[in-house]
N, C-alpha and C positions, 0 to 999 in steps of 0.2 A: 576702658581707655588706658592707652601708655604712650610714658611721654620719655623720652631718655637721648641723651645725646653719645654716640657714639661712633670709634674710628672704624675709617672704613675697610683700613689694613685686617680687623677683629672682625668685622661682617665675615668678611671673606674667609675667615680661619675657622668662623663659628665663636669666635671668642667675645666676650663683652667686659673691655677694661674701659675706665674713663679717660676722656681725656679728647684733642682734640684729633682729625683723622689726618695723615699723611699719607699721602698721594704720590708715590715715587715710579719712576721709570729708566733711570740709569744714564740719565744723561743729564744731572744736576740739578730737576725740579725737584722743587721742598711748594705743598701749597697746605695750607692747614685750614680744613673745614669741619665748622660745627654741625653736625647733623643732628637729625631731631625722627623720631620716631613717634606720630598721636594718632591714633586710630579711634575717633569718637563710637560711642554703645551706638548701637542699633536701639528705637524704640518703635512701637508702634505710631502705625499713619492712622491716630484718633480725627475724627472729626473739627475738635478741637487744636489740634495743631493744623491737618489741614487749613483750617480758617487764616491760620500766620502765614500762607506762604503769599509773600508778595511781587508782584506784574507794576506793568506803569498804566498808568491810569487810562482806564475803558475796557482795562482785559480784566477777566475771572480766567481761575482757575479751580479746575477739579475734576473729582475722580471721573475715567471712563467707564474704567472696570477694576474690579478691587478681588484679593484674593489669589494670583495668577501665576504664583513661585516665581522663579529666577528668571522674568524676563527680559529679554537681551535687545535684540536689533528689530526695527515692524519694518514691515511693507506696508502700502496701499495701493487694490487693484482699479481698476476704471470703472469697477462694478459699485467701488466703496469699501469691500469687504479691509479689515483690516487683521493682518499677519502677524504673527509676532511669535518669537522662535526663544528658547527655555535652554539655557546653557544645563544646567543641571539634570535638567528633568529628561533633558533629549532629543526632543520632539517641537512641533510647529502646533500655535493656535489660531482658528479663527474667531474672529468677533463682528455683528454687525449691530450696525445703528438703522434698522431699517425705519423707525417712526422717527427719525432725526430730532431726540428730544436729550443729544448731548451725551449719552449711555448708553451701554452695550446693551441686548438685547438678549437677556436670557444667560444663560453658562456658555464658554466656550467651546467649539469641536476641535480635536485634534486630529488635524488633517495630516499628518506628517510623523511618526514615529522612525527618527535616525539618530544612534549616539554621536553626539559630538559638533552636535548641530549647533551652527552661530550665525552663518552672514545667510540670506536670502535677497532677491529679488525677482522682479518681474517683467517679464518683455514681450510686448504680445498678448496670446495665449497660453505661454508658457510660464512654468516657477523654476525658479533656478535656488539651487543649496549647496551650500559648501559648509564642509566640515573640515576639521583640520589637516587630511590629505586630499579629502575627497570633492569633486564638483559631484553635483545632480540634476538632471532636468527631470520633467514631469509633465504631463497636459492639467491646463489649469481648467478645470469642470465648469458649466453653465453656474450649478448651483453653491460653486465656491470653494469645495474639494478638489483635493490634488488625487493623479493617475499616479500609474505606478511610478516610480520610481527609475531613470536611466543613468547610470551613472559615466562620466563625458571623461575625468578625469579622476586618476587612483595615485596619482603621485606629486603632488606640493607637496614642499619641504617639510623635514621634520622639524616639531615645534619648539619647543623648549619653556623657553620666561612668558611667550607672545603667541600664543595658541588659536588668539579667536581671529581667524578670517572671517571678512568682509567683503562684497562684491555691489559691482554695479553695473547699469549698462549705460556706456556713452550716447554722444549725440553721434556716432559712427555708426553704431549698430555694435560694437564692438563686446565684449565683457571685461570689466577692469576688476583684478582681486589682490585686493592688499595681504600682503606674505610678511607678518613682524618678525623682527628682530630673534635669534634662541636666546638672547642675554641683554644684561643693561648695554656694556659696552665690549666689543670682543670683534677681532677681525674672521668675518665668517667662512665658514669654507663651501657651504653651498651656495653660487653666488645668485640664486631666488630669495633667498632670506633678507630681510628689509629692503623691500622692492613693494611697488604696485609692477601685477603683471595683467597683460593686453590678452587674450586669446580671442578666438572667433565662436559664437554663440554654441557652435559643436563642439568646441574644446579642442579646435587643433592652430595651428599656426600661432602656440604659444609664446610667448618672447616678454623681455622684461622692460617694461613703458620706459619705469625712475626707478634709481637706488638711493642709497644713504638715506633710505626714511626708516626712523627704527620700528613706527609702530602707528603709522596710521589709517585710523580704522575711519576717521571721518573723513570723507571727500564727496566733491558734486559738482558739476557744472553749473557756471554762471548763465541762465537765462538770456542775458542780453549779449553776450559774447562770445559763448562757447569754450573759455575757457577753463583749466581743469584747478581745482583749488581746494587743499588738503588739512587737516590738521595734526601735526606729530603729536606724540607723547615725548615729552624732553627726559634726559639722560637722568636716573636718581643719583641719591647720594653726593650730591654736589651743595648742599647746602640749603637753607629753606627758601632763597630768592633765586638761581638757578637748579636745572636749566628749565627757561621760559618754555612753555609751551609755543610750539610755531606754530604758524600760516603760512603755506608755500603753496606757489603759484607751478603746478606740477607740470613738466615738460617733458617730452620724449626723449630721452638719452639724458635727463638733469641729474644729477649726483648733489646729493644735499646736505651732505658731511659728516652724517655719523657715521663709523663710530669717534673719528677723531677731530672732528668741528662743527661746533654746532653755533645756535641763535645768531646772530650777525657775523659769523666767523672768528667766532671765540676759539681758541685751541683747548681740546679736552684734557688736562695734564697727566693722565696715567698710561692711555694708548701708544701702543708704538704702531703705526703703516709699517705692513710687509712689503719685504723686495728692496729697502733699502730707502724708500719714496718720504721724504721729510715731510713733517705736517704744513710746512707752508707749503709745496705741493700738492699736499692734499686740499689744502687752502684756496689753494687757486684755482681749484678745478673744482671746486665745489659751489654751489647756488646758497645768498642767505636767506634765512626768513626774509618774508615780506612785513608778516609783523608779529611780533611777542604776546599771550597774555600770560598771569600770573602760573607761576610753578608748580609745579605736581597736582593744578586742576584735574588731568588727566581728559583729556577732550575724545567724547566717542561720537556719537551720528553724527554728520551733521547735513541740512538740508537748505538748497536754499530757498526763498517763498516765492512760490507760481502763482499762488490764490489770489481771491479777492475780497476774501472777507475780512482782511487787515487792512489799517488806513493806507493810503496809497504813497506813504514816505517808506513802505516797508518794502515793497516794492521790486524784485531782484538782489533784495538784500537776504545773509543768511543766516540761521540758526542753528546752534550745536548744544548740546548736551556737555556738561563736564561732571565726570563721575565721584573727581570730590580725591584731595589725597592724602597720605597715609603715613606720609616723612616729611612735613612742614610743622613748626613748631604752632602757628595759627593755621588751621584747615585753610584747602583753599578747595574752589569749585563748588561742588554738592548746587546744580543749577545751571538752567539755562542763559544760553550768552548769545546775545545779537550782535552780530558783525558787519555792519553797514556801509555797504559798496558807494562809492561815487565813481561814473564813467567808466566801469569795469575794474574799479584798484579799493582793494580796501581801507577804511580810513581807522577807523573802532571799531575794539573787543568791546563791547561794556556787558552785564549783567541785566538780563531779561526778565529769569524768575528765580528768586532767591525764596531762603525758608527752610529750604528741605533741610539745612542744617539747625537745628537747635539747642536750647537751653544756653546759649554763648558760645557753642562750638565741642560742646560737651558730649552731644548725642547726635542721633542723623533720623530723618526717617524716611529717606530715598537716595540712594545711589545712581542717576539719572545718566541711560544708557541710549535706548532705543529712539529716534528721532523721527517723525513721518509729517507729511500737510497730509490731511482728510480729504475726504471730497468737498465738506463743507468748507472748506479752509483754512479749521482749526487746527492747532499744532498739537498732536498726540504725543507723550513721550513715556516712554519705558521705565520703570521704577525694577534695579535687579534685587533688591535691599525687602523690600516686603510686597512685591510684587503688584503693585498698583502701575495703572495706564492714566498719566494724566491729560487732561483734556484744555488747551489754552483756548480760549475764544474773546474776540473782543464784541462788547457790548455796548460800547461807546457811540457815539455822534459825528466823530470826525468824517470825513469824506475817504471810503475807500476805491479802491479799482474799481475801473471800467471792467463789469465780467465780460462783458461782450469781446472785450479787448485785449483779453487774459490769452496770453498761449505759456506750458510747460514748456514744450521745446526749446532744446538749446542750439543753437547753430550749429551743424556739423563741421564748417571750414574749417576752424583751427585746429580740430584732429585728424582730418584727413591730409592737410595742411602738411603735418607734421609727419605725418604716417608715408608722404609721397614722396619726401625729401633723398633723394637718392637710390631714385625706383626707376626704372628704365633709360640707366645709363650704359654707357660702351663699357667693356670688361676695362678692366687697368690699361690693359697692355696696348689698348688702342684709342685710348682718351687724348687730348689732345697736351696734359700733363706731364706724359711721358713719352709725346712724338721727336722730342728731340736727340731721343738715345741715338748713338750711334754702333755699338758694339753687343751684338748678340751673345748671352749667355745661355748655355747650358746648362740646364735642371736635371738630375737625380733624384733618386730615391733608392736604398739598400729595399724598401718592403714595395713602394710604388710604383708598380712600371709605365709608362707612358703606354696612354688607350687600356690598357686594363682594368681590372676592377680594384679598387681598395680593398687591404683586407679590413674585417668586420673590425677588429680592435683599435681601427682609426673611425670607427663611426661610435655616432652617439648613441646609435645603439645598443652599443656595447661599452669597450673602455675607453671611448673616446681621446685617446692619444695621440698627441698629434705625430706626423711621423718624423722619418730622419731625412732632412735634404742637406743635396751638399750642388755645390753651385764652381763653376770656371770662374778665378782672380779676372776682376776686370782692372786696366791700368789707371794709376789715379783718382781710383776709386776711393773716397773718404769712410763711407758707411752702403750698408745694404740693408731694401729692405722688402718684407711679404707681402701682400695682397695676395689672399686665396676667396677666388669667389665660384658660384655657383649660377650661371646663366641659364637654367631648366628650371628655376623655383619659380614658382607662381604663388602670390602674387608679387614675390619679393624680389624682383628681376633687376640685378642680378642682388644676387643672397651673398652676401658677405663672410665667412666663414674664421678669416684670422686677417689680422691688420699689428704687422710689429716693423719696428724700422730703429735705428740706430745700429744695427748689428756690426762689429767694429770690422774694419777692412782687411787686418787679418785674418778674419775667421771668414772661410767659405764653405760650410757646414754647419749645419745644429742638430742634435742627438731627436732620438723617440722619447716624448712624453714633456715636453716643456711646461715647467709649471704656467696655469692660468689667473695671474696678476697682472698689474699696472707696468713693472718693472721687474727684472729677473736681477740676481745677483750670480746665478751662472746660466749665460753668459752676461758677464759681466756690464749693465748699463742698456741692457738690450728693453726695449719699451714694447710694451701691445697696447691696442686700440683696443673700444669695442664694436664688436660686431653686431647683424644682424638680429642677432636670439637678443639680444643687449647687456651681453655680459664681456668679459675681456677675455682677452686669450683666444687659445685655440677652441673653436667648437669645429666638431663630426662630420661629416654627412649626417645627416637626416630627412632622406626624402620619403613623402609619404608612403606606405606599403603598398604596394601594386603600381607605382610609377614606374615609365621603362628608366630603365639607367640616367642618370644625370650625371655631368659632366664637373671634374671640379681641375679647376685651373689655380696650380700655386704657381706666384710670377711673384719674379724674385726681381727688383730693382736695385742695380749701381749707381749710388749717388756721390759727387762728388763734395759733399759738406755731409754735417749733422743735422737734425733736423731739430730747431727748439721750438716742440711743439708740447704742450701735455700728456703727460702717461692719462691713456684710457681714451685720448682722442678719436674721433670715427674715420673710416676710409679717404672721406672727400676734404678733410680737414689734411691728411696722412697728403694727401695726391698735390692739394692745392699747396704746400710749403714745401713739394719735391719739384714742382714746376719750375724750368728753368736750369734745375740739377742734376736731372735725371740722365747718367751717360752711357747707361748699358741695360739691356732687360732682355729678358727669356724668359718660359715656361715649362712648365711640365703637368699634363694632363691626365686625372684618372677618372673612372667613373663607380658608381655605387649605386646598388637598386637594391629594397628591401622587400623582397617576396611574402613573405611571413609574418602575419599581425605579432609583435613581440606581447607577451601574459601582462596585463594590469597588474601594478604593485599592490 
């Protein structure tokens, strides 16, 4: 164990002077934090300490299965069998409890040999894997073995600080895979990187749910709601009581503020937002937690309880795992933490099963990762630290669920809800937003002709740049602005492709390659939306390979004001606060079809 407080100016240089850290950014903060560095020993999970670790009363706890190296994230299939996937080692285990006397049943099989293996799950007949570029499917065998191997996706972001993805599958049908953060705090340039991202169970119609989450690996849907509900990893090196670990209530297009605002919309003081965009802007476009628990926990699975074999106040409420942290002066985490819902809104973090920390915080002897309900109802959880599966069950008297009455399912409404929002609407140019123009513009392009095809360097394909248009001065015009959408995409009719607006009324042109942020600084004050994929800026064509041609329409709108809307706004937000001001529109149409499966990364 080491304990030491140090600046964070010295982290960063590799240097280690004493003293307190200063946090600068060039625009007059001075914030001085103490920081603390304690990494309790690892000792053995004895018998004897097992017996310390302590539940609230009517639950035991204990080992499932002991032995089992670096285990990370489990599943459980319908069958019972339970999963469980080995950061280290590489590979997937199975274990069963087939005489249901609470313990695994013999040694485990290793159904699964892939480097880099971390999030799994299961939907159906199928196993799903992800590695840290890679998805995989697989047919999930009678007897509990995985088929070969198919792999769906070869290109998630590269990793960096936040390497282990995690996946799940909604009440949609959908697959959600959390993409952390490459650093504590940094403005990223792949804009997948601290996102959960949405694809469809084949791995295509890719696109990014939420951003500004740096790193969370636990998420699930509420049983009684169907709403989506996450826990981040808060920002290090901010001191031993920041930043809180969150609970966010995850939405489709929500932005949740890191890197530059975090827990209740604190301002991070060393970050600057690219393009110009001030942290209260960031601020204000950003979602806060819903609610805090304690600092550098580090919060990984988490699940909520479908069962019945806990008393019945447990009920659609949920559990997480915290893996315990490593830069607070008193540990914090190492234990499970029950989060209990009332009405669909959470009210309490508090502590479930403590212990695993021991000797006063001096030592540890589980790092508590993996989260799953059993068949039988008990709470399984992952030990990465000495490789134990522990087994929560309650033994108590109290009165639990009706089984009869028990369903997992979560509602599907609110994500399809959310996923429909702007799906089968008129193109821009003929909404009823922009019925009032009266002066028709003329649309250009130096590379795009009208009815032609784009060339490949303006698809995502390829360098996805966006191109040059230049557009006819409308009179009185204040501001201009893009909508480029794609009415051939299925299911996402129409497909959204760029969404920017303020463009100043001198300028009736914009260059090849516009950077993809909130705000540009050339040209100067010009804002994007995001789009469809759910990132900002300009995105590509990208129609499926073997589509015939799709059609993509850049309409350029004269408006006669500015529009004060937030950078990163979406289409219908852009359309709804040009209503009324819209006094000139045109287009220019091109098309792109991709013949050629482009090579797996």
């Amino acid at each position: 164990m080491r304990r030491s407080t140090l600046p964070l100016t010295a982290l960063a240089l590799g240097l280690i002077p004493a003293g307190p850290v200063l946090a600068q950014q060039g625009d007059g903060t001075r914030v001085d934090i103490p920081i603390s560095i304690n990494k309790p020993n690892k000792v053995g999970a004895t018998s004897d300490r097992i017996a310390g670790l302590k539940a609230p009363e009517g639950f035991a706890v204990t080992p499932f299965a002991s032995g089992l190296g670096n285990t990370r994230i489990i599943a459980v299939s319908d069958a019972g069998n339970v999963y469980v996937t080995r950061r280290e080692e590489g590979d997937v285990l199975m274990l069963r409890d087939a005489d249901g006397d609470g313990k695994a049943d013999g040694a485990p099989v290793t159904v699964v040999a892939r480097p880099q293996t971390h999030g799994i799950a299961i939907h159906g007949d199928k196993f799903y894997l992800v590695t840290v570029k890679e998805v995989f499917v697989a047919d999930l065998k009678e007897d509990g073995t995985i088929g070969e191997l198919k792999m769906l996706v070869g290109d998630l972001p590269d990793a960096g600080q936040h390497h282990n993805r995690v996946m799940a599958f909604g009440p949609d049908g959908m697959l959600y895979i959390s993409v952390g953060s490459t650093c504590n705090t940094c403005n990223e340039t792949n804009p997948e990187n601290a996102t959960i991202l949405k694809m469809k169970p084949d791995g295509t119609q890719r696109s990014i749910f939420a951003s500004g989450l740096r790193n969370t690996i636990g998420f699930d849907w509420d049983p009684a709601t169907g709403e989506l509900w996450g826990l981040d990893h808060g920002i290090d090196f901010l001191g031993d009581d920041d930043q809180p670990e969150e609970l966010n209530n995850i939405r489709l297009g929500g932005q949740y503020g890191w890197p530059h605002v975090y827990a209740d919309n604190k301002i991070y003081p060393q970050s600057t937002p690219v393009g110009g965009i001030t942290k209260e802007q960031w601020k204000a476009a950003s979602t806060p937690m819903t609610l805090g628990y304690t600092a550098h926990a580090a919060p990984m699975q988490m699940k909520f309880y479908g069962g019945s074999a806990f008393p019945a106040d447990y009920r659609g409420d949920a559990f997480a795992t915290m893996r315990g942290s490593w830069n607070r002066g008193e540990p914090s985490g190492y234990e499970i933490v029950h989060i209990d819902f009332k009405d669909g809104k959470p009210t309490t973090i508090e502590p479930f099963v403590t212990g695993f920390l021991t000797d006063g915080g001096k030592t540890h002897i589980a790092r508590p990762v993996g989260l799953a309900v059993a068949k039988d109802g008990s709470l399984l959880m992952a030990d990465d630290a000495n490789g134990v599966i522990y087994r929560v069950a309650y033994t108590g008297d109290a009165q639990t669920a009706d089984a009869s009455n028990v369903s997992n399912a979560s509602p599907a409404g609110p994500m399809e809800e959310q996923a429909s929002k702007g799906v089968g609407v008129p193109l821009a140019l003929q909404r009823e937003e922009t019925a009032e123009a009266k002066a028709e513009i003329k649309v250009t392009s130096s590379t795009v002709k009208g009815g032609a095809a784009i060339p490949m360097k303006h698809s995502d394909y390829a360098d996805g740049l966006s191109p040059a248009l230049s557009w006819e001065p409308v009179k009185n015009a204040v501001s201009y602005a893009i909508v480029m959408e794609d009415p051939d995409a299925k299911p996402t009719t129409p497909f959204v492709h760029w969404v920017a607006w303020n463009i100043p009324a001198t300028l009736t042109e914009l260059p090849e390659g516009l950077q993809e942020q909130p705000r540009l600084v050339e040209p100067e004050g010009l804002l994007q939306g995001r789009n469809s994929r759910g990132s900002t800026g300009y995105f590509g064509p990208k129609p499926p390979v073997g589509d015939p041609a799709h059609h993509y329409h850049f309409q350029v709108l004269a408006l006669d004001t500015l529009l004060d809307i937030k950078p990163g706004s979406d289409r219908d937000t852009v359309l709804e606060a040009a209503k009324g001001h819209v006094i000139g529109k045109g287009e220019l149409v091109g098309t792109y079809a991709q013949t050629a499966e482009p090579p797996k990364q």
